[in-house]
N, C-alpha and C positions, 0 to 999 in steps of 0.2 A: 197514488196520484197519477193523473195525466199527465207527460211530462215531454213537448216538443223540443225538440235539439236540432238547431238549423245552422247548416255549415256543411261543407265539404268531407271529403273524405281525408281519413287523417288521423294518427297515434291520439292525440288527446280527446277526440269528439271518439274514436271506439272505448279507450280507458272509461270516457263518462257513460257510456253504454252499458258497459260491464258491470260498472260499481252498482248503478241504478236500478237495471236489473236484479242483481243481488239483492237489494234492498224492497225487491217487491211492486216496484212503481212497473207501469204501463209503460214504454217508449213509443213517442212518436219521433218522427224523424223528415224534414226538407231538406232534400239535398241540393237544391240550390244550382241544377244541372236536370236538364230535361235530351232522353236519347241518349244517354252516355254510359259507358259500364261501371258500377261503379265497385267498392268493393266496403261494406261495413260487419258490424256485427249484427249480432241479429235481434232483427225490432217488431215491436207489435205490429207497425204499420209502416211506410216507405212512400214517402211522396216524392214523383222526380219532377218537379216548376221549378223555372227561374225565380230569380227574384221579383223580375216584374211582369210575372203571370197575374192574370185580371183574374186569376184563381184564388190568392192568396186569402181573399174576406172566408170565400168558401172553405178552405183548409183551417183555419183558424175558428172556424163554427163548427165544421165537423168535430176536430179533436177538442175543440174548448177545455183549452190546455189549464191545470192548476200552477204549473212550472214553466215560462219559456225560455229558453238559454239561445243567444244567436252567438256564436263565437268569435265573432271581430275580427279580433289582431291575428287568432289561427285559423282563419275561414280560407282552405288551399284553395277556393276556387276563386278565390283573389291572387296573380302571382308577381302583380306588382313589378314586370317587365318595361312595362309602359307605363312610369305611375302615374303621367298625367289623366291619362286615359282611365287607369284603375283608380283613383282618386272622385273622379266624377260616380264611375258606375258604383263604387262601393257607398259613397255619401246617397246615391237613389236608393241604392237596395236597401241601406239600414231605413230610411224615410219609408218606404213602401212596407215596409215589415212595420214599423213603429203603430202606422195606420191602420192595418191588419187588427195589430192587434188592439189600440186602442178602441177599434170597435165594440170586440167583446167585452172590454174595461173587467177579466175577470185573472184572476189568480198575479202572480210577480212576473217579471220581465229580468233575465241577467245578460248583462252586457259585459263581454270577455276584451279588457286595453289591454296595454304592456305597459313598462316603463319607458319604450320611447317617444312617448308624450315629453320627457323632460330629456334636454341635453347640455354638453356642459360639466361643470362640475361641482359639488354641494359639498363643503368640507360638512356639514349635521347629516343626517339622517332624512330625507324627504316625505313631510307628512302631506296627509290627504289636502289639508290647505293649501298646498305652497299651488302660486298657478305654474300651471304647462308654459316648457319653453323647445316645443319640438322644432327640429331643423331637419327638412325633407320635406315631401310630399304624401310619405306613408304615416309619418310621427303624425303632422299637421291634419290627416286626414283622421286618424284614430283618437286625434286631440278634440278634432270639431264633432264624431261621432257622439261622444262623451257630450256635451254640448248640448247637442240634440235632443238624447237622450233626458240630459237634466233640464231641458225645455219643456220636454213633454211631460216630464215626471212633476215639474212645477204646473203648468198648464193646464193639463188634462186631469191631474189629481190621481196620477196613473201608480202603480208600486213598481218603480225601477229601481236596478242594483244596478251598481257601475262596479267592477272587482276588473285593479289590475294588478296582474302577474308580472313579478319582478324576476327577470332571467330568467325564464323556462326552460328547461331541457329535458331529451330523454334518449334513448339508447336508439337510436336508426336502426330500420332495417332494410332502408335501399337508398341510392343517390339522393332521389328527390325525398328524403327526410332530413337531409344536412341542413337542420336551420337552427342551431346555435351554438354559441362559441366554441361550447367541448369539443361537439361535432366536428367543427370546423379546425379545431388545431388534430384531432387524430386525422383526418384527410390532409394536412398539408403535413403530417411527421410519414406517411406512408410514400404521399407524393413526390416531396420535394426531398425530404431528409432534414428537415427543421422547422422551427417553430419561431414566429416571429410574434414576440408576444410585448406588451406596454406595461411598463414596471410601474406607472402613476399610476394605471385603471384598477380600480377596486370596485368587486361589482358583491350582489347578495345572489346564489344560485337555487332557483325552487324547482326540483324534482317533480315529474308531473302526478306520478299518485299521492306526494301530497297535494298539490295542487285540486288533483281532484277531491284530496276528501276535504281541503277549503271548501270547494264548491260544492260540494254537497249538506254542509251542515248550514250553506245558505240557503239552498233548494229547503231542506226542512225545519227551517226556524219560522217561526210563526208572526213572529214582530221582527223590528231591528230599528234600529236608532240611528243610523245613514245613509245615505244614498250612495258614497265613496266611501269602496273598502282596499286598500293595500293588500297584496296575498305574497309575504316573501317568506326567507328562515333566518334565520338566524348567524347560520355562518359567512364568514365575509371571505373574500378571496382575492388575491391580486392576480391581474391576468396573469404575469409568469410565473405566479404560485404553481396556477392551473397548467401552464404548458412545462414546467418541470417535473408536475407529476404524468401528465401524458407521458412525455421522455420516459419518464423510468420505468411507467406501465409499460411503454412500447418494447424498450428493449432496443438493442443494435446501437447503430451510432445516430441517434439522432439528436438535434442541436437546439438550444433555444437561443433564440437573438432577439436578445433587450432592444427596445423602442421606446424612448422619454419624449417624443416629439405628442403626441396627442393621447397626454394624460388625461384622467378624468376621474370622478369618485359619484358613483350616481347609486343609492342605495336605498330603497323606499321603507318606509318605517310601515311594521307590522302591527305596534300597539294596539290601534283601536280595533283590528279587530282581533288578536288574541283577548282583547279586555271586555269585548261581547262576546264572544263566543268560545274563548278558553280554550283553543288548540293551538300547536305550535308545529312546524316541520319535525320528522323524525328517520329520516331519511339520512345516514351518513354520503355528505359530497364524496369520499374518497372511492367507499365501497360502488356506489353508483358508477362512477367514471372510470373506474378499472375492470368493471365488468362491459363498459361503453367500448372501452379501449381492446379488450379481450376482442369482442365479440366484433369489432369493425377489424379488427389484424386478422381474425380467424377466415372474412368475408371479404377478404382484400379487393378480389375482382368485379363484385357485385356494385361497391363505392369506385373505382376509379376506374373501370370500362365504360368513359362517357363519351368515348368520340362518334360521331358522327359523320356518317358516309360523304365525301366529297361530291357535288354536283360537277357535272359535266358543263363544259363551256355554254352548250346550246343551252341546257336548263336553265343556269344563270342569267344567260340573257335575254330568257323567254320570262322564267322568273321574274326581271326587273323590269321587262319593256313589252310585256305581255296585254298591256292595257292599251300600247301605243298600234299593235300589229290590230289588234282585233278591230282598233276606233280607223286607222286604216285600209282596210280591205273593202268595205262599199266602194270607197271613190277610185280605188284600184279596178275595180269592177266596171263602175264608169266610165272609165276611162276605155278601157279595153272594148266594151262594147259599144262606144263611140266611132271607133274606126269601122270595121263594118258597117254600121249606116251611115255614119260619109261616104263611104265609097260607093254602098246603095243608091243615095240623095244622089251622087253625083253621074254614075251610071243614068238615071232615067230621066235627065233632064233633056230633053228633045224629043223622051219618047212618044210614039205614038197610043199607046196602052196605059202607060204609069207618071204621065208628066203630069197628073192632076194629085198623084198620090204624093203625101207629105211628110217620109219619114223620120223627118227631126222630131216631129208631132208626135211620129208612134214612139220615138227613143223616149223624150220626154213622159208622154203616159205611161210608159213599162216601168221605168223607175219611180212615178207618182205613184203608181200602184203597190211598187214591191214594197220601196224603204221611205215614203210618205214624204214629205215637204222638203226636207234636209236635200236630199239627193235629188230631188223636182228641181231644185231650184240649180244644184250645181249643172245637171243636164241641161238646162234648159239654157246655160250659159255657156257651156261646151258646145250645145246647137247653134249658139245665135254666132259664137265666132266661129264656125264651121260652115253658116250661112254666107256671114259676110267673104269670107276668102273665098266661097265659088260666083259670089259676082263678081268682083273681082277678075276675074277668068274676063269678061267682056266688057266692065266700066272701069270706070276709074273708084281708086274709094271716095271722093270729092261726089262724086253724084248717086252712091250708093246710098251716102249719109242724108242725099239732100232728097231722098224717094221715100213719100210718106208711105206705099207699101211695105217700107221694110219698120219703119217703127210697130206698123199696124199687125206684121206680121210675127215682130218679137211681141208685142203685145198681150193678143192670142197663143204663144206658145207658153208664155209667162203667168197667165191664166189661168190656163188649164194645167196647165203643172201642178200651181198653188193651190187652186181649188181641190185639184183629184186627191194632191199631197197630203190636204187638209182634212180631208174627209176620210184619208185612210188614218192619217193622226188618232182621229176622234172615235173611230173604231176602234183603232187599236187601245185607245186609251180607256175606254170604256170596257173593251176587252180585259185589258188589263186590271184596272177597277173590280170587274165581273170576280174574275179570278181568288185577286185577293182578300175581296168577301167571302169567296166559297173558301179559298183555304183559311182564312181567319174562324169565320164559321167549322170549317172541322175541324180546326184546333180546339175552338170550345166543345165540341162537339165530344173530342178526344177529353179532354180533359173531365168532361162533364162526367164521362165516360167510367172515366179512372179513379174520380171522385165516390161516384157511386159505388163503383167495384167497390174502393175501399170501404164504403160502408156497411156497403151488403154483407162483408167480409167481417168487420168488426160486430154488426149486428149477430152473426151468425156465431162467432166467438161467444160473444156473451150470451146467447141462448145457450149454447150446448156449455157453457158455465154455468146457468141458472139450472139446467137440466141436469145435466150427467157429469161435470168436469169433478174432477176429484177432491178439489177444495171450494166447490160454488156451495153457496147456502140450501140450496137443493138436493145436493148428495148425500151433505152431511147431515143434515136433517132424516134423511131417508136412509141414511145409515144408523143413525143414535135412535130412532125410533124405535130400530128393532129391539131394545133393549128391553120394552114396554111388555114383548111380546114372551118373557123368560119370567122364571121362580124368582121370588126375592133373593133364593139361597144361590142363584147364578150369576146376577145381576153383575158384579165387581167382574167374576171370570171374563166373559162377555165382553164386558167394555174393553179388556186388554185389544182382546182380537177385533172390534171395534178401531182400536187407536190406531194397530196394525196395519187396518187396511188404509184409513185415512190419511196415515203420516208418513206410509211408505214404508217401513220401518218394524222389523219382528223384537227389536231392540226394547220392548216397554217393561215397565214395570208400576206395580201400584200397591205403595206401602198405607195400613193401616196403621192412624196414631193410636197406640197403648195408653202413653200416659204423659206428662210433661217431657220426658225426656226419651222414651224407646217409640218408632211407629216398628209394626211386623209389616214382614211382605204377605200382601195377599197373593197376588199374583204374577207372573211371569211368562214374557213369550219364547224370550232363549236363553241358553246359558249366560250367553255377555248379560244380559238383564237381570241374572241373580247370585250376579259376581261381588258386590258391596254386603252379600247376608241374609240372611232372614229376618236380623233384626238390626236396626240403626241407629246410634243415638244422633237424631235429627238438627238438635241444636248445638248440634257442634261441627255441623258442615259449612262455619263459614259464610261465607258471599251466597252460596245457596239458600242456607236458611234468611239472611238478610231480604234476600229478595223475594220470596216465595211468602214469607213471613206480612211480607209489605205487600202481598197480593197481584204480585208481579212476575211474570215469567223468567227463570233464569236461562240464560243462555254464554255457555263455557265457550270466551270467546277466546282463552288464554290457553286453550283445549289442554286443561289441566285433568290428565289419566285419571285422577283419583275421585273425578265429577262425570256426574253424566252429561250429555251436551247440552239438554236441555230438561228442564223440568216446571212443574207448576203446581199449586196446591187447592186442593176443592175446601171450602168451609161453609160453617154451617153455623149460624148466628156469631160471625165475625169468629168462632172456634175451628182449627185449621183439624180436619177429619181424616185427607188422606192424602198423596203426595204421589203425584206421576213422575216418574223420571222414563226417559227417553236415551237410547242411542243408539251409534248407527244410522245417523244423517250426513248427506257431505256437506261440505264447509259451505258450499255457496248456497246449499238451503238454511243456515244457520242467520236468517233475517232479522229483521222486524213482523215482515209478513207471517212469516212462517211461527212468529211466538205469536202474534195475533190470532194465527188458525189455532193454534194449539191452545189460547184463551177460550174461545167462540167450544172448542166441542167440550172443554171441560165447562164451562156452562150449561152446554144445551146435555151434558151424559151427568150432571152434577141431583137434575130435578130425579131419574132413574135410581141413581144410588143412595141418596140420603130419603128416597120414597120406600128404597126396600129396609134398609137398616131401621126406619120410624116404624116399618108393619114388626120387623123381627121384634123389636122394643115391645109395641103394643098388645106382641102374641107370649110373651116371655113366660107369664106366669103361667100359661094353656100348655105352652112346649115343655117344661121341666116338672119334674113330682114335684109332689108337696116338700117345701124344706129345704131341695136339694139341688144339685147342677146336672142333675141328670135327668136326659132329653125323655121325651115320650117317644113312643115307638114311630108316632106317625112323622115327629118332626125331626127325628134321628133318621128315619130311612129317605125323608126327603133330602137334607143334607150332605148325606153317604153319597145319594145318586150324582150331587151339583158336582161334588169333589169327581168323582170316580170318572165321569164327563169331564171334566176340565185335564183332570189327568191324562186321558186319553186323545185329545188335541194338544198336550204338551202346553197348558196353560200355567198348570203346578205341579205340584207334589204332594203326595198327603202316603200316610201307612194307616194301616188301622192292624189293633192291638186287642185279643178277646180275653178279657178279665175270666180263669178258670176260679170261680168261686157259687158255692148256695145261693140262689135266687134270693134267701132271704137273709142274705145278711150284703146284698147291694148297694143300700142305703149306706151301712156302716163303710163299707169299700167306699160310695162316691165321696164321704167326707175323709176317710182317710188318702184316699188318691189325691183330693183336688190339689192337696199343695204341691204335687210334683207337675202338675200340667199346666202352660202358660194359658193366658189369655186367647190367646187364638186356636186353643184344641179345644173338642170335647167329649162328653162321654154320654152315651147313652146307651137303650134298651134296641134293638131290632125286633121285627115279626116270629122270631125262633126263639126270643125268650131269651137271649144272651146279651152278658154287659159287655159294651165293646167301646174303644177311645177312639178318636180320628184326631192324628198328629198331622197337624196342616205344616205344608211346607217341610216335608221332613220324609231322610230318604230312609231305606231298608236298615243302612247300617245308623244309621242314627236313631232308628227306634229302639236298635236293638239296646240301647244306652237306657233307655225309656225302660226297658223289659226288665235291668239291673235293677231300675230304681226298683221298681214296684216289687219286686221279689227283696229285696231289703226291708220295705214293709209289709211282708209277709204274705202279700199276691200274688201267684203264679199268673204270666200270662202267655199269648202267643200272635208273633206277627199273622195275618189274616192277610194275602195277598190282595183279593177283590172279597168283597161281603155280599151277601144274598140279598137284593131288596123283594 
């Protein structure tokens, strides 16, 4: 499956990466942060937009996701500092995602709450019904998400899960993952030397790998029957249950101090979905939290080296009043360059050269020019009372005020101020305009960009998967083909080394059923592959044969020694014919996917095998003499060669054994031999005119057992290291 996971960086959203991988799905990934370093595990694909990139429809087409998961409550790049602020942006971002995705209206939606939707205290068990009674702005905000969600999921007729997580936790492994309670009481037994913990609060705690594997049996359920599911475990704990056993994990002297002032008992019931879905936490809290406990004492300094560098007085108050210096400085500038031309203005008044020139005029259009209307307008009032004080000089103010030149001439100064002011404004502003289109524009631009890349990238993925990857329908087609291209009497060999290259893996084996109860091995690529025998009784392995039987891929997830890790069975009119086992995989290829590929080539190597086994059938009576079980010359020496080849790549084993007896008394030998040879040997004539056996699966010193027999009934024979074709 296609599978987007949108959120922050962060132990829970890598843990869901891991598992999902594992299990063979595609990852995509939003991280919800564009420009920033981030750090995750590693995905098919890596989108860095915000939330409300005008990219989102686009991401959301490209990946046309079967699985969306947006993580909520653990999205870090919400930190809930400012949560009036974070309260607003996270209620957009989940809306803008919601819309995204109801576009494509195609595969489920999961939306990751907490239990601080509910606060308070509930002497029962809190089921999916009860309604939210969050107190904050983080509860109320991940209360109204939920909301939304179930709006759109009514509304739009969308498939939304709402799953919320009752106490999460998991093992930190820096400052900023201290976010819950554990966490928090080993940082304050390391810090402070105690634990201050609430003898009423009784909370349920869920471990995050079970949490993930909640979340994953939601990702792959097909149906489901609610829209709200509870994800908690089973054990219950009283906060100072928890800080006593931090104590004694810790060690040294440190203390718990009871607190009965803000009790509380908040514990969400798990039923409905253990009762769909039939799984339960399995995770012991002690073991968890004493390896939490380990592991944060071991890393002391990593958790409590939080301090930060002191600012310097200047920073601080450049810091706090940094808006006020900068919105300051024009009119300081003003100011300053106002006295030089008053003293200008007032130097040339009588001159005989510059008494027509009117440097208030030019003060004013310098600043309409520089810093547009704002500062026109202060200049132009700094001018006019820089005017008035130099009449002054020879009137009275009384007749200064009563001179229509002086209105007329603040008039004109107040004009052209406004005007030039104005027009640099509308520049600028359009400038600015300009601007922000071209950079809006290359943002799209950028993103268009990065969108493509991505797809160029995943396009090119799946070619060279449809081409040459080692598990595409291409390969392996192009591999099992060649099987077309062998003797009947090789076909089985072949496949092994076939499976080999496909599965990774020299571990195979491919047993032949005998009878109800023995299959033989036909072949083998290594010793570990033919460590269970040469012969098996098949029905009594168990969960193997249960599953193989059902036509189903076994896979030893209990990695029980005595199975192979995986195996699967070829049949042939619902008749189970022959039985692959496999080892020698790691664990993390031990999937679904990985039993699916191992389905797909036993199908496509199944038409090869049961094509040669039907020719050997239909040639039987041509290959043996009249009467007897012994081969013709031509179809003994072809045989001889399949083995002696397969022997020689180390596919099997075989001896061959030359019967010293009269040509004509062969016949009598093949009926007297046959009862000492299994099923899967046989005997025949070669080009030289001698009887000779080929013991499949079988080494030197164990024919020599063979030799005993037959010299008991009266045969001399002799091991034949390689035979003459």
């Amino acid at each position: 499956m296609n599978i987007l996971l949108i959120g922050g960086e962060g132990s829970l959203i890598n843990s869901m990466i891991v598992k999902l991988k594992k299990e063979g799905h595609r990852i995509y990934l939003l991280t919800g942060v564009q420009n920033k370093k981030v750090t995750y595990e590693k995905v098919f694909e890596k989108y860095n937009f915000t939330y409300d990139s005008e990219n989102l429809n686009d991401i959301f087409e490209s990946v046309n996701p079967d699985v969306t998961i947006f993580m909520g409550a653990y999205d870090t790049n919400f930190q809930w500092k400012q949560q009036e602020r974070e309260a607003v942006r996270y209620s957009s971002s989940l809306m803008n995602i919601l819309v995204a995705y109801s576009m494509t209206k195609r595969g489920k939606f999961i939306y990751l709450s907490s239990e601080e939707v509910y606060s308070g205290s509930y002497p029962a068990e809190i089921r999916e019904d009860e309604p939210v009674s969050a107190v904050g702005f983080r509860g109320m905000t991940l209360a109204q998400g939920e909301k939304i969600c179930e709006n759109y999921q009514e509304n739009w007729k969308l498939d939304i899960i709402i799953l919320r997580l009752d106490h999460l936790y998991h093992i930190p492994r820096t400052s900023a993952d201290v976010d819950n309670i554990c966490a928090r009481m080993c940082i304050s037994a390391m810090e402070k030397g105690y634990i201050i913990a609430d003898n009423q609060n009784i909370c349920s705690l869920l471990y995050e790998s079970d949490a993930v594997e909640f979340i994953y049996r939601v990702v792959k359920c097909k149906t489901h029957q609610h829209v709200l599911y509870h994800l908690t475990s089973d054990r219950r704990f009283r906060e100072v249950t928890l800080a006593r056993l931090v104590a004694e994990y810790m060690g040294g002297n440190v203390s718990v101090v009871e607190n009965e002032e803000q009790g509380g008992r908040r514990i969400l019931s798990g039923r409905r979905f253990e009762e769909e879905f039939g799984i339960t936490a399995f995770r012991e809290t002690e073991v968890v939290l004493k390896k939490m406990v380990q592991y944060m004492k071991k890393n002391e300094a990593v958790f409590l080296d939080k301090e930060e560098p002191r600012l310097s007085l200047w920073k601080r108050v450049l810091q706090k009043w940094g808006w006020f210096f900068r919105a300051i400085v024009p009119f300081l500038e003003n100011l300053l360059c106002f006295v030089p031309f008053f003293m200008l203005n007032n130097r040339v008044v009588g001159s005989q050269y510059f008494s027509q020139l009117d440097f208030y005029l030019l003060y004013v259009l310098l600043f309409a020019i520089v810093y547009g209307q704002q500062q026109a307008t202060f200049s132009a009032l700094l001018a006019t009372a820089g005017y008035l004080f130099r009449q002054t000089y020879t009137r009275s103010g009384f007749e200064v005020m009563l001179d229509y030149n002086t209105y007329v001439w603040i008039a004109q100064l107040f004009i052209l101020g406004l005007v030039v002011g104005y027009m640099h404004d509308q520049i600028r502003r359009i400038r600015k305009e300009s601007e922000e289109l071209e950079a809006h524009l290359s943002r799209q631009l950028s993103d268009i960009r990065d969108i493509n890349g991505s797809n160029v990238r995943v396009k090119d993925v799946l070619e060279r998967q449809v081409i040459d990857q080692k598990d595409s329908i291409g390969k392996i087609y192009n591999i099992t083909s060649r099987l077309d291209q062998y003797m009947p009497d090789e076909v089985l060999f072949y496949a092994v080394e076939m499976l080999t290259e496909l599965l990774g893996s020299r571990d195979v084996a491919i047993y032949s059923i005998a009878n109800k109860d023995y299959a033989r091995m036909f072949s083998a690529g290594s010793v570990k592959a033919r460590e269970m025998g040469n012969s098996i009784r098949y029905r009594e392995m168990g969960e193997v044969y249960q599953e193989i039987s059902a036509q189903r891929v076994y896979i030893n997830r209990r990695m029980d020694e005595h199975y192979p890790l995986m195996a699967n069975a070829i049949f042939e009119e619902d008749q189970m014919k022959m039985i692959i086992m496999i080892w020698g995989i790691s664990w993390e290829r031990m999937t679904l996917g990985q039993a699916n590929l191992l389905k797909v080539i036993s199908y496509l190597i199944q038409n090869a095998v049961l094509r040669a086994n039907r020719y050997m059938m239909a040639l039987e009576e041509k290959r043996y003499l009249e009467d007897t079980r012994i081969l013709e010359p031509e179809a003994f020496t072809s045989l001889a060669g399949a083995y002696q080849k397969a022997r020689k790549r180390n596919l099997t084993e075989c001896s061959f054994l030359k019967i010293e007896t009269d040509p004509s008394h062969y016949l009598e030998a093949g009926k007297v031999l046959k009862g000492n040879l299994r099923q899967s040997d046989y005997m025949g004539n070669l080009k030289d005119g001698g009887l000779y056996v080929l013991l499949a699966n079988t080494n030197r010193e164990e024919a020599g057992i063979v030799v005993e027999r037959f010299e008991e009934k009266g045969y001399k024979s002799q091991i034949v290291e390689r035979v003459e074709l």
